[in-house]
C-alpha positions as CSV (number, residue, x, y, z in Angstrom):
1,X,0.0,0.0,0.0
2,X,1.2,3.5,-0.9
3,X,1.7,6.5,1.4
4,X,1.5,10.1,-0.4
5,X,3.4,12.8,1.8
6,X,4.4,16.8,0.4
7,X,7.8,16.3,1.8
8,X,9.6,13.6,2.7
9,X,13.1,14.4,5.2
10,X,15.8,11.5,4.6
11,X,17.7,11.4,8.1
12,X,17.2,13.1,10.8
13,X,20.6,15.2,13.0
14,X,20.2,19.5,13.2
15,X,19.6,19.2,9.4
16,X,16.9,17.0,9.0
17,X,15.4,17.8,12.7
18,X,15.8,21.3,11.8
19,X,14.1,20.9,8.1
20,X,11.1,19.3,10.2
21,X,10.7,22.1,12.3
22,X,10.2,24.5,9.6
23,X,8.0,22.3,7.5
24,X,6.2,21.4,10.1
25,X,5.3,24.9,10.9
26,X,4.6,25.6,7.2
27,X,2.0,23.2,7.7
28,X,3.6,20.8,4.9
29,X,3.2,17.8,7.4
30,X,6.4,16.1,6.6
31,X,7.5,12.4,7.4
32,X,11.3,12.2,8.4
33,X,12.8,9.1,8.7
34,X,15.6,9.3,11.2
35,X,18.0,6.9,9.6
36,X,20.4,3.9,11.2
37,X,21.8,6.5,13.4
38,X,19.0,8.8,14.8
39,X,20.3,12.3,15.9
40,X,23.0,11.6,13.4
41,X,27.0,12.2,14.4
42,X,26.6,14.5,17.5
43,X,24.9,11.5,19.2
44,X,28.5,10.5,20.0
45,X,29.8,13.7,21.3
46,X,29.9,13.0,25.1
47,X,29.1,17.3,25.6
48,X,28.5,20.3,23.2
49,X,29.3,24.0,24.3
50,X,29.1,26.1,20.9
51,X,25.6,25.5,20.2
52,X,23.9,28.3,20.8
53,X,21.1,28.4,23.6
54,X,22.6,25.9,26.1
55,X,24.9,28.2,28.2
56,X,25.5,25.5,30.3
57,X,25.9,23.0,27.4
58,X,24.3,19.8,26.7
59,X,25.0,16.3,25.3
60,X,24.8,15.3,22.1
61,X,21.7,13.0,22.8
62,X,19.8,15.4,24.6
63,X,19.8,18.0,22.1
64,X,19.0,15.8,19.4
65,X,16.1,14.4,21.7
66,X,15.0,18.3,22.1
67,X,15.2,19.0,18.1
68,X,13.0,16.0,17.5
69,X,10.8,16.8,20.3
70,X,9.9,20.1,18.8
71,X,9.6,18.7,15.3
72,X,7.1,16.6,16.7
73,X,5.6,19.7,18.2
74,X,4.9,21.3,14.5
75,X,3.5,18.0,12.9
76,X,6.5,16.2,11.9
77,X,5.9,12.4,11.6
78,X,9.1,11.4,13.0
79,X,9.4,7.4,11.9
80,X,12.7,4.6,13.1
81,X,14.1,2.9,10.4
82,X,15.3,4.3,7.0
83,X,14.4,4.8,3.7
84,X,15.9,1.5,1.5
85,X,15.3,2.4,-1.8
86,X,14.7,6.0,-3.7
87,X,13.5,6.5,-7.1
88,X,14.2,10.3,-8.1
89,X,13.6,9.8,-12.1
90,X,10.0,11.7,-11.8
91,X,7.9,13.4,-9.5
92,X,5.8,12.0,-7.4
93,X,9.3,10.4,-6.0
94,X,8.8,6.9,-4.9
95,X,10.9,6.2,-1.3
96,X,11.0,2.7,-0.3
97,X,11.6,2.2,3.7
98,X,13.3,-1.0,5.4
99,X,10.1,-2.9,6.1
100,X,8.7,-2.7,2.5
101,X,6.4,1.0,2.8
102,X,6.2,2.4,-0.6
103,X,6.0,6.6,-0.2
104,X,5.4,8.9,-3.1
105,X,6.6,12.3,-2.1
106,X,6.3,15.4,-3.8
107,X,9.3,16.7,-2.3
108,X,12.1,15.3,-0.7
109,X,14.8,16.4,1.8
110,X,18.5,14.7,1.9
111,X,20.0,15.0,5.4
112,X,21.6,11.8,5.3
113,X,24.7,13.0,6.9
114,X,28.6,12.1,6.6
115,X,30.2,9.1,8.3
116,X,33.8,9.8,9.7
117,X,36.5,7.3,8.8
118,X,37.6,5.3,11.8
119,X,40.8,3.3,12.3
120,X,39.0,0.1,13.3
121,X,40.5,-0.5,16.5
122,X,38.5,-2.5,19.0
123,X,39.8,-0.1,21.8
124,X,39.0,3.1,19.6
125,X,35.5,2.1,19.6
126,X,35.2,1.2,23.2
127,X,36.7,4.4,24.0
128,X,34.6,6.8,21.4
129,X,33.2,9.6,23.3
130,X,35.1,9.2,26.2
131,X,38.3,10.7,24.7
132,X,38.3,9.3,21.5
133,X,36.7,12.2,19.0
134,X,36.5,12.8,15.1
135,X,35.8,16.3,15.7
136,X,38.5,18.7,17.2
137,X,36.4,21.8,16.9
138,X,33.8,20.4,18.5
139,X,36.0,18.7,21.5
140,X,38.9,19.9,21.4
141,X,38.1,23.0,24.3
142,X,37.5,19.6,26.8
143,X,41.5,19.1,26.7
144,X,42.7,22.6,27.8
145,X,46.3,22.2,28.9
146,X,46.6,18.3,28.1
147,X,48.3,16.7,25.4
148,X,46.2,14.8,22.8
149,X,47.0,13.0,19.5
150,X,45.7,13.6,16.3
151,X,45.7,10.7,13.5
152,X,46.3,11.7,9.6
153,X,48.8,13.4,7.0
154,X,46.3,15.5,5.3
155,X,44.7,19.2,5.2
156,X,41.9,18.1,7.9
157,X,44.7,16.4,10.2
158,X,46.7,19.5,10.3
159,X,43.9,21.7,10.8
160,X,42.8,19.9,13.8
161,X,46.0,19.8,14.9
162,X,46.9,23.2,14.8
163,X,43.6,24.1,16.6
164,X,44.2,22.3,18.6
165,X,47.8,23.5,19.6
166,X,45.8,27.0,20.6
167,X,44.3,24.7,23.4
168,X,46.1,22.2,24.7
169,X,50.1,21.5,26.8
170,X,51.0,19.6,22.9
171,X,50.2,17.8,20.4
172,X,51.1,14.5,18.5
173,X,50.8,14.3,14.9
174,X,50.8,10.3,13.6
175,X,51.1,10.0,10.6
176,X,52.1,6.8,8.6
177,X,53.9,7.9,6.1
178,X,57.6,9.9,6.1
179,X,55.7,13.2,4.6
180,X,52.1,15.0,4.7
181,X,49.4,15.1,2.0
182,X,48.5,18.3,3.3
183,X,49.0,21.7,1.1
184,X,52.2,23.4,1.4
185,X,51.3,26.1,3.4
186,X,49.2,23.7,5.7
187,X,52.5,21.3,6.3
188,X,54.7,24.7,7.3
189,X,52.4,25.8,9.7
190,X,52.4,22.4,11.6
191,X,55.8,21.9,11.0
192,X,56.9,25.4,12.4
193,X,54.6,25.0,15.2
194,X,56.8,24.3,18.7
195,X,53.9,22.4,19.8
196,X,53.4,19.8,17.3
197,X,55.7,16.9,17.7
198,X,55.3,14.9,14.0
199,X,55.5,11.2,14.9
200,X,56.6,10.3,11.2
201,X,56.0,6.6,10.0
202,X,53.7,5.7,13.1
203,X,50.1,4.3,13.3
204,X,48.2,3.9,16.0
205,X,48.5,0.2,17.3
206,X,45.5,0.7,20.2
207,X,44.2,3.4,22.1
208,X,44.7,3.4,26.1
209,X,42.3,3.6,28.7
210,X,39.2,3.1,30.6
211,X,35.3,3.8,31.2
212,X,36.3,5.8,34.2
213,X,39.2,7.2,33.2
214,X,39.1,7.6,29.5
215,X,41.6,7.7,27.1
216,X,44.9,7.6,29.1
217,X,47.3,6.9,26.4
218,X,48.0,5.6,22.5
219,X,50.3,2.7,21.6
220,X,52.2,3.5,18.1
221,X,53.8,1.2,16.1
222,X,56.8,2.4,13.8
223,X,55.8,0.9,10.4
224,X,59.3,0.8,9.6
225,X,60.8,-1.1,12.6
226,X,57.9,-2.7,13.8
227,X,58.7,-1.1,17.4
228,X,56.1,0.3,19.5
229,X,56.1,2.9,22.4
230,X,53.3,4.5,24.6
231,X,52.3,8.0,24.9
232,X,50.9,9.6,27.3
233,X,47.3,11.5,26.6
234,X,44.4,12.7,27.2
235,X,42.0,13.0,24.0
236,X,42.6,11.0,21.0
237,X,41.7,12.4,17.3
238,X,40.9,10.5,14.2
239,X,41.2,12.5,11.2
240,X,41.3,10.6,8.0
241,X,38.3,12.0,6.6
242,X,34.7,11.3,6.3
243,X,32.4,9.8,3.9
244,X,28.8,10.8,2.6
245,X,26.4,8.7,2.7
246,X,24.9,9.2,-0.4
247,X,25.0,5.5,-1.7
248,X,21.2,5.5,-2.1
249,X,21.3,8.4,-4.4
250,X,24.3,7.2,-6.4
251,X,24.1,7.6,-10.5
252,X,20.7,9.7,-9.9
253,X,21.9,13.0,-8.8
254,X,25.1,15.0,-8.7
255,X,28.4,14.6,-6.8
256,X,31.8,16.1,-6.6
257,X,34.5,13.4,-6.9
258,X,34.1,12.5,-3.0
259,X,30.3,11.8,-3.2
260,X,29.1,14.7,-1.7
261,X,25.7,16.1,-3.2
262,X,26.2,19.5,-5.0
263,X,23.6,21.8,-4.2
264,X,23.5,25.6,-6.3
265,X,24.7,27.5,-3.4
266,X,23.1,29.4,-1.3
267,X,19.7,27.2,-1.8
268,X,19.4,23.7,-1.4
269,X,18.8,22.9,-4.4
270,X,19.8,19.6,-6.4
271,X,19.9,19.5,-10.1
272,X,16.9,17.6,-9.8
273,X,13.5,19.6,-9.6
274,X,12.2,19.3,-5.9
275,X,14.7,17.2,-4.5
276,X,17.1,19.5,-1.9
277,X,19.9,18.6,0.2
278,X,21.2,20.1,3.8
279,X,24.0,19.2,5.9
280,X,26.7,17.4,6.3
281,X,25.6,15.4,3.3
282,X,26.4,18.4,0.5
283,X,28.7,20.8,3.0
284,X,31.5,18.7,4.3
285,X,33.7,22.0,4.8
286,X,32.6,23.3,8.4
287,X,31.0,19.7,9.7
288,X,28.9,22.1,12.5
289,X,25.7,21.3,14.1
290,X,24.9,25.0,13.5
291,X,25.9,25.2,10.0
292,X,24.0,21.6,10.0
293,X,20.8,23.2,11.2
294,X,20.9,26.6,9.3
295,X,21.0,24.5,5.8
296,X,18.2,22.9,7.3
297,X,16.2,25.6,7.3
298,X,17.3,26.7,4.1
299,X,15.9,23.5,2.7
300,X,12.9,23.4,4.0
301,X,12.0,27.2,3.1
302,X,12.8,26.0,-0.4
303,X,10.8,23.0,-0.1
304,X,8.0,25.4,1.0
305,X,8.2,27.6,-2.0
306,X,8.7,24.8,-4.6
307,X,5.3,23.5,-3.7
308,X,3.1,26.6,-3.6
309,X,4.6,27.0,-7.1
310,X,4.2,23.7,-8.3
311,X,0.5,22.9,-6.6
């Protein structure tokens, strides 16, 4: 049996909480479907200080929890699971959920997020949000005066580490290889920084710690001499990039060369007629829940107008 919806929000985090809100108050009655990871990314950051409104911060799960709440509030038919199958060749847009529910949308909303790239480490998992972090701007303020490690050899690593240099007692750059991917002028402002040590030709062999403690330490292995050594720590950064999840949509809209949606800045818009995109899914250059939520907004005012145009 077939549901008809005006707008249909793929995944839910600030962008697609944030694109209920304002459709909801439109009076658009949107479904959103929240996705294998409800609350999307900041659902693993332990506390979050820069958003604005909490003073006194809040975690990641609670906030989420209070953007969904309040998308509720305005009508939003907030559903568990995710949308299995899309078919953006014509409008009405058929969506296919997990349990089989065939939805013909009118509109649709991509804020499917971006996935960060771990290292796959049993004890980087068991330790992820309670020292381990793919976000430096977002935790990096937590480890004021402490030395943390940050993983990569690219433009993102160095960034994050020079950050955080501006907080913390030093920093450890790992990076596998004997030289950096990142742009020139990136790789002389790490390496001219007193308080980056480069650990060249390293890789993280297991992250130390504990549930009460947190991340203690890092074990690096030289991939040259197969020797390994322990660090002392306190936060742990992964930064070898992140990846869209845009599988669903692949070969039926357009990406850059890292499979991130393009959108015709500063709308939402896709090159497909009332299909729109906001967050982390099409803007992978700040990776902010408040950048997140503004593009939400953006998409679902566009949404808005796209169907009192198109009635």
């Amino acid at each position: 049996m077939e549901e008809k919806t005006r707008c249909l929000i793929i995944g839910s985090g600030p962008a697609g909480y944030t694109a209920g809100i304002y459709a909801g108050r439109a009076d658009l009655k949107p479904i959103l479907y929240s996705g294998m990871q409800p609350g999307g990314q900041l659902t693993m950051t332990t506390e979050i200080e820069n958003f604005p409104g909490y003073p006194e911060g809040i975690s990641g799960n609670d906030m989420m929890d209070d953007l969904r709440k309040q998308a509720v509030r305005f009508g939003t038919d907030v559903r568990d699971g995710a949308i299995a199958k899309a078919d953006l060749s014509q409008r009405p847009f058929t969506l296919t959920d997990d349990n089989g529910k065939v939805i013909k949308a009118d509109a649709v909303i991509i804020a499917t997020g971006a996935s960060a790239r771990w290292l796959g480490l049993e004890s980087e998992r068991k330790l992820l949000g309670n020292g381990v972090s793919a976000c430096a701007t977002c935790d990096g303020f937590f480890y004021r005066g402490q030395d943390v490690a940050v993983v990569g050899g690219g433009d993102t690593a160095c960034e994050d580490a020079s950050y955080l240099s501006n907080l913390c007692n030093k920093v450890y750059l790992i990076v596998r290889r004997d030289e950096l991917r990142a742009s020139k002028s990136m790789q002389h402002r790490v390496m001219e920084n007193p308080k980056i040590e480069i650990l060249w030709n390293h890789v993280p062999a297991e992250v130390l710690g504990n549930d009460l403690d947190g991340v203690t330490g890092v074990r690096v292995r030289n991939v040259k001499t197969d020797e390994t050594k322990d660090i002392e720590i306190a936060g742990f950064f992964v930064a070898i990039g992140h990846k869209p999840n845009t599988e669903l949509f692949a070969g039926q809209i357009d990406m850059d060369e890292n499979g991130y949606i393009k959108v015709a800045d500063p709308s939402s818009k896709t090159n497909i007629e009332g299909v729109f995109a906001a967050g982390d899914v099409c803007s992978p250059m700040y990776r902010q829940a408040i950048v997140a939520a503004g593009k939400g907004c953006v998409a679902a005012i566009d949404v808005e107008r796209f169907l009192s145009e198109n009635k």
